[in-house]
Residue, then its C-alpha position, 0 to 999 in steps of 0.5 A: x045666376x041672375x044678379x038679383x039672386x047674387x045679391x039675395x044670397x050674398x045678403x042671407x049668408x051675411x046675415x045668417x053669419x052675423x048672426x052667428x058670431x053675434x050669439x058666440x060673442x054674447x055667450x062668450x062675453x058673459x064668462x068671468x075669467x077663473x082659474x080653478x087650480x089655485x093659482x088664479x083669481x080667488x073668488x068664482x066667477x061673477x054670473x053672466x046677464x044671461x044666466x040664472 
């Protein structure tokens, strides 16, 4: 392989893996902490900016 391709692949898998953590750290990020047992919190949890 050449070093140009190298570097191409090196480049699209960054991106294509950046882009995946990106979209679980933003789907994660948006869920409040509950704890449905009743022992945690006491209200539900608050909706993402994602959300409806």
């Amino acid at each position: 392989m050449s070093t140009s391709a190298i570097i191409f692949m090196a480049g699209s898998w960054t991106f294509v893996l950046g882009l995946t953590f990106w979209s679980f750290h933003r789907l994660l990020k948006d869920k409040e902490h509950f704890d449905p047992d009743g022992i945690g919190p006491k209200a539900p949890p608050k909706k993402g900016e994602t959300e409806q």
